[in-house]
C-alpha positions, 0 to 999 in steps of 0.5 A: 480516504485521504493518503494521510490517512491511508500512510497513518494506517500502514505506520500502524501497521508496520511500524514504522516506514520502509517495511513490508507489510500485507495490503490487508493489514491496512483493514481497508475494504478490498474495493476501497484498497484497489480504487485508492491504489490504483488512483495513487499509483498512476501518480508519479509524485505519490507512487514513487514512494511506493513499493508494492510486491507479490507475494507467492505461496502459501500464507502470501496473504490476500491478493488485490489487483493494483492497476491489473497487476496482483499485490499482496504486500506495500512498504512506504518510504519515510519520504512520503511525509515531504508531501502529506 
């Protein structure tokens, strides 16, 4: 999955940039998720404008394992688009 592809999926999903939203909203594959995550997140010119969170509690959503640590939900700066 390009990351056009993968910001295309999360505008959807949240509506627009900026706002949290659940990792599994994007209705990619758990595997997929955290491979493409993992890759993009040790890339500081893309990471950065990433923000991801844990969620904790009941109704959290799922949690994927981002470079070892837990994360249930991203929210994506406006930015990005600089670089796509």
């Amino acid at each position: 999955m390009s990351l056009k592809e993968l910001v295309e999926k999360y505008v959807a999903a949240a509506g627009g940039y900026g706002k949290p939203v659940s990792i599994a909203a994007l209705g990619i594959s758990r595997e997929e998720t955290e491979r493409v995550f993992d890759f993009l997140d040790e890339d500081y010119h893309i990471s950065r404008f990433f923000h991801f969170q844990n969620a904790a509690g009941a109704g959290s959503g799922t949690s994927f394992q981002i470079n070892g640590f837990p994360q249930t939900h991203i929210s994506i700066d406006a930015e990005i688009r600089d670089i796509l």
